[in-house]
C-alpha positions in Angstrom: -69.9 7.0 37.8 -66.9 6.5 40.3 -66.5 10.1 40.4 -65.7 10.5 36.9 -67.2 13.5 35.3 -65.7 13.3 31.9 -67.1 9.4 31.3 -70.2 9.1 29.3 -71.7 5.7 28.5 -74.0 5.3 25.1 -75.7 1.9 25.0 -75.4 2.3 21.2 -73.2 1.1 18.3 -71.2 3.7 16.2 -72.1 3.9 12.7 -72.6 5.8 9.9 -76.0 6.7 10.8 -78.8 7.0 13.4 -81.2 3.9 13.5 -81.0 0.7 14.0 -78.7 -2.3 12.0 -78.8 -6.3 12.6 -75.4 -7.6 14.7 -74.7 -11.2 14.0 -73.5 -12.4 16.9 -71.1 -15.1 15.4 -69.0 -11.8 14.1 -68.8 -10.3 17.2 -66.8 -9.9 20.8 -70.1 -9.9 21.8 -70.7 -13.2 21.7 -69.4 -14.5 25.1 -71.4 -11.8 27.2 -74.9 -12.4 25.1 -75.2 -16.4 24.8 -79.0 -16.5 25.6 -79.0 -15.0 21.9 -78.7 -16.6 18.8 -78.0 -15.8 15.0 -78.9 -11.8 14.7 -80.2 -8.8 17.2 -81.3 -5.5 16.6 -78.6 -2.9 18.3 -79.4 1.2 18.2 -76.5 2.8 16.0 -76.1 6.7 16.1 -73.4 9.1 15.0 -70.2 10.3 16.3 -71.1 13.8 15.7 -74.0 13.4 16.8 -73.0 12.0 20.4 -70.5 15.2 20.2 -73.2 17.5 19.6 -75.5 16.3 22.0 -73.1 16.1 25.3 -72.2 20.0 23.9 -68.4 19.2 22.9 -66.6 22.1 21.3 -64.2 19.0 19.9 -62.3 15.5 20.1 -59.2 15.5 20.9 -58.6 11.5 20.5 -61.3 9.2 19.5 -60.1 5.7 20.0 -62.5 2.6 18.0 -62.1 -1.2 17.8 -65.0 -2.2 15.9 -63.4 -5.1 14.3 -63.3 -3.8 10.3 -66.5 -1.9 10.3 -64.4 1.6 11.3 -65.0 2.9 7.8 -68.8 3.3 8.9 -67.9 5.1 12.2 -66.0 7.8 11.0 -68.2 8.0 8.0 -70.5 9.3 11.2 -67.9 12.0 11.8 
């Protein structure tokens, strides 16, 4: 991806768990780029350690997160 070796893109939302949770779309950033959707859709979650563990990472060295108020759940995935 433009050369970058050290990018990796998850189609997932961080959380405190591997699955599956309901976004409401009226809560979200998201709104503007999905507005053929209405109310609720089903998003894949996963793990911060468990991305980290997949790509092989020995460690994070800065994990940056704007997940408007629901960073409690992300880094209880750490």
């Amino acid at each position: 991806m433009n050369g970058l070796n050290n990018v990796y893109i998850c189609n997932a939302a961080a959380s405190s768990e591997i699955g599956y949770a309901k976004l409401k779309l009226g809560e979200s950033s998201l709104t503007s780029y999905l507005k053929d959707y209405a109310g609720t859709i089903n998003v894949k979650t996963v793990t911060i350690d468990d991305v980290v563990t997949n790509l092989g990472l020995g460690c994070v060295d800065i994990l940056k997160v704007d997940v408007e108020g629901y960073g409690f759940n992300v880094f209880k995935g750490c």
